[in-house]
C-alpha positions in Angstrom: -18.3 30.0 -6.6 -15.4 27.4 -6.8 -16.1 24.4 -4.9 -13.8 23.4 -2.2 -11.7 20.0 -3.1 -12.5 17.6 -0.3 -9.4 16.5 2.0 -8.4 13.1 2.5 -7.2 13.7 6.3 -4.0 12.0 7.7 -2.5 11.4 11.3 1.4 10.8 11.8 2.8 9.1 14.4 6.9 9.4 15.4 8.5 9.7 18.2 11.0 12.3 16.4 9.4 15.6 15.9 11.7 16.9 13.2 10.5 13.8 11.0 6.6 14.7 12.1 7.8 18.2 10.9 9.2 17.2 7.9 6.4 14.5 6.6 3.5 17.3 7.3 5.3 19.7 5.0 5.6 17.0 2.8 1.4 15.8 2.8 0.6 19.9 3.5 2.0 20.6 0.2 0.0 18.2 -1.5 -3.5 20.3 -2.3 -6.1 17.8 -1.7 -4.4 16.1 1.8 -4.1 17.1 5.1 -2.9 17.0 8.5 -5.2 15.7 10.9 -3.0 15.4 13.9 0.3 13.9 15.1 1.3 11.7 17.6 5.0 10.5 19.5 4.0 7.1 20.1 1.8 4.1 19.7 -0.7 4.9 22.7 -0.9 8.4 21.5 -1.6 7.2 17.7 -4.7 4.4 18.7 -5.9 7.5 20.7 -5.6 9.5 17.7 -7.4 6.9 15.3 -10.0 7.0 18.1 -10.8 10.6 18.7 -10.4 12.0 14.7 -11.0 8.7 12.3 -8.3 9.8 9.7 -8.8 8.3 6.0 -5.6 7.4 6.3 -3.2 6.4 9.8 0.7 7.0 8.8 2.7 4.9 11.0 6.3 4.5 12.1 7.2 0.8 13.2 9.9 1.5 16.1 7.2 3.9 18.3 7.7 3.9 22.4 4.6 2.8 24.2 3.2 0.5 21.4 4.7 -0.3 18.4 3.2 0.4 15.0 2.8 -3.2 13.9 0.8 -3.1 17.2 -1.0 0.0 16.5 -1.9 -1.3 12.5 -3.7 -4.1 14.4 -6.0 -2.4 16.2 -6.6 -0.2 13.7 -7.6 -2.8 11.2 -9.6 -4.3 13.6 -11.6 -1.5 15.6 -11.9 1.0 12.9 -11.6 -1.0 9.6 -12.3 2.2 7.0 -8.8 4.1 8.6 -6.5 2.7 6.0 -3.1 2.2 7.4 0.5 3.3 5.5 3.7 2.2 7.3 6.7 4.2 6.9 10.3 2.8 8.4 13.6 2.9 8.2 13.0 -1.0 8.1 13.5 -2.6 4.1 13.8 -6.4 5.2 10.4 -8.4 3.8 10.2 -9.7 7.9 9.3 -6.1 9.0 6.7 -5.5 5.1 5.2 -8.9 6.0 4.4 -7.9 10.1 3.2 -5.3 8.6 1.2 -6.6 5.9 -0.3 -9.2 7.7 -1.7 -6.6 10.6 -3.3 -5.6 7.9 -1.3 -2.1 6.5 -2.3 -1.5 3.1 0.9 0.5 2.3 4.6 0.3 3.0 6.8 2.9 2.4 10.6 3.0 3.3 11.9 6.7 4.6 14.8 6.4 2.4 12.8 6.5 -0.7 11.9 9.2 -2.9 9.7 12.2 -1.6 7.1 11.7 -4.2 6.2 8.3 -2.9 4.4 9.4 -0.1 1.6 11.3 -1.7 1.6 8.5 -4.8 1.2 5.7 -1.2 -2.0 8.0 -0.3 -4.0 8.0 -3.0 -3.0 4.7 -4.2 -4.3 3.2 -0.7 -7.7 6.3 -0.4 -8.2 4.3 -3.7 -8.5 0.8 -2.3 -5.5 -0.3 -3.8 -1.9 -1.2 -1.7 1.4 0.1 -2.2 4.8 -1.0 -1.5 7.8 1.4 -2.1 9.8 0.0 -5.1 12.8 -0.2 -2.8 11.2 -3.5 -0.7 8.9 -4.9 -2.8 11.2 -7.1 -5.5 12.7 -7.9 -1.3 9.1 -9.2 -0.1 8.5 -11.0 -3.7 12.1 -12.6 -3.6 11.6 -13.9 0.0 7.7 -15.0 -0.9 9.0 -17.0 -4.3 10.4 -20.0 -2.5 8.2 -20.9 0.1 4.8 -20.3 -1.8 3.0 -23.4 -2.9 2.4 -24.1 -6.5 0.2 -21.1 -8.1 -2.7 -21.9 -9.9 -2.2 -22.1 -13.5 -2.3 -19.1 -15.8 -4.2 -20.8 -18.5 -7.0 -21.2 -16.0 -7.5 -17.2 -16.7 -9.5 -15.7 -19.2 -7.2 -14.5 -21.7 -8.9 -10.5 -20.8 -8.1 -11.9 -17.2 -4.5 -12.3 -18.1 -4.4 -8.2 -19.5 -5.4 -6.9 -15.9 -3.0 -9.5 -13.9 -0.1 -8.2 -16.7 -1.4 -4.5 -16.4 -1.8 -4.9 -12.6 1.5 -5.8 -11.7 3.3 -3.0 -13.9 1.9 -0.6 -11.7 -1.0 0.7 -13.6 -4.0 2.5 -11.8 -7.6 1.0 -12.4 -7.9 3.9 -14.8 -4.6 3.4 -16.6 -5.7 0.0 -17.3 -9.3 1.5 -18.3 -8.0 3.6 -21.4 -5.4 1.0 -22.0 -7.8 -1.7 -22.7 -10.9 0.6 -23.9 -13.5 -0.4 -21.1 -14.8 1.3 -18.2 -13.0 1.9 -14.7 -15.9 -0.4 -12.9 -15.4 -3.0 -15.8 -11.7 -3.4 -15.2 -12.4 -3.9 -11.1 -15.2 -6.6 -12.1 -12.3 -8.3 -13.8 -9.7 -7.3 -11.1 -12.6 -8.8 -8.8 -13.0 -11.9 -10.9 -9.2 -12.4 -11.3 -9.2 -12.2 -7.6 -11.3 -14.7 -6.5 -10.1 -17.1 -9.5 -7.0 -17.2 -7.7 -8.0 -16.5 -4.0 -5.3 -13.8 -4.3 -6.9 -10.4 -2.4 -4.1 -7.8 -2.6 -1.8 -6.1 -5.4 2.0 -7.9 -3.8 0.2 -11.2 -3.7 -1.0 -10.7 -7.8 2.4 -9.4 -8.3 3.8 -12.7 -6.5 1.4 -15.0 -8.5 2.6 -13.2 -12.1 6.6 -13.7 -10.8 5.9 -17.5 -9.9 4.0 -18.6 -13.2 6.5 -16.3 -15.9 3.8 -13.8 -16.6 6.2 -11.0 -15.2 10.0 -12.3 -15.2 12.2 -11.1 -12.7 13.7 -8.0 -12.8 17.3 -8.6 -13.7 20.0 -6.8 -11.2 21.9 -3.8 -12.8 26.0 -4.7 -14.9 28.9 -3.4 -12.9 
């Protein structure tokens, strides 16, 4: 007998229905996700959290009742394991950083590509945060000039230095894994390690760090 793939269960709040509509055909057509309810505001969505405990709260910002920076909040605070993944029409780093600092572990802008919701999904089920390509070089720009001096890459283990580098390009613990020959759990002890070393506990802020000290140069924008 085939054994049934376990679900990672999502709630959507909106206060449109058609884009409710659209984003559950979206996650429903993704075989290991589903649809654990919906919700057309804030108040409805904290009810939500309450009464199913999703893996994962999807979140519009602009919500009647209470908004989703709001909502993120609470969630992070009352029920800690419902991971929480923005998605806005909003690309400006103020609107990422609210929502980063009430403690979303993803961001995703609606205008982006239809394959980044279910790569936002399991990249935050997996512990890890993701920011849609389209506001993250916004967030790192903004963060660049006000940050205070990083700490100093040489103060890294040079095996340190391979995750930060690997990190930042986007690869997944088990990218890294086969692309340095080790284990998955010895690649988050270093991820863990390079972490505290640096006091840094989240993905933007390691790819911040890399931008500031050289390890990753800016991406340069596109010739006419």
């Amino acid at each position: 007998m085939k054994e049934q793939v376990k679900k990672l269960r999502i709630i959507l709040a909106d206060d449109h229905a058609l884009v409710r509509a659209g984003i559950r055909v979206l996650i429903e057509s993704v075989p290991d996700l589903e649809v654990a309810g919906e919700a057309g505001n804030g108040k409805e969505a904290l009810e939500l959290v309450e009464r199913t405990l999703p893996d994962i709260a999807l979140l519009d910002i602009a919500m009647p009742e209470m908004n989703g920076i709001k909502v993120t909040e609470a969630v992070a605070r009352v029920y800690p394991k419902v991971k929480v993944i923005i998605l806005s029409m909003h690309s400006s780093p103020e609107f990422v950083l609210q929502a980063l600092r009430a403690g979303a572990q993803g961001y995703i802008v609606k205008e982006g590509a239809t394959s980044e919701l279910a790569a936002a999904i399991h990249a935050v089920a997996r512990g890890e945060s993701y920011l849609s390509p389209a506001v993250s070089k916004l967030v790192i720009a903004s963060s660049l000039d006000r940050a205070e001096p990083p700490r100093a890459v040489e103060d890294l283990t040079a095996r340190q230095r391979q995750v930060l580098q690997l990190l930042v390009e986007g690869n997944t613990m088990k990218e890294i894994a086969l692309n340095l020959g080790v284990s998955i759990k010895t690649v988050e002890a270093h991820r863990a390690q390079l972490m505290d070393r640096l006091n840094i506990h989240d993905i933007p802020g390691l790819v911040r760090y890399a931008m500031r000290t050289g390890l990753t140069p800016p991406e340069q924008p596109p010739e006419d």
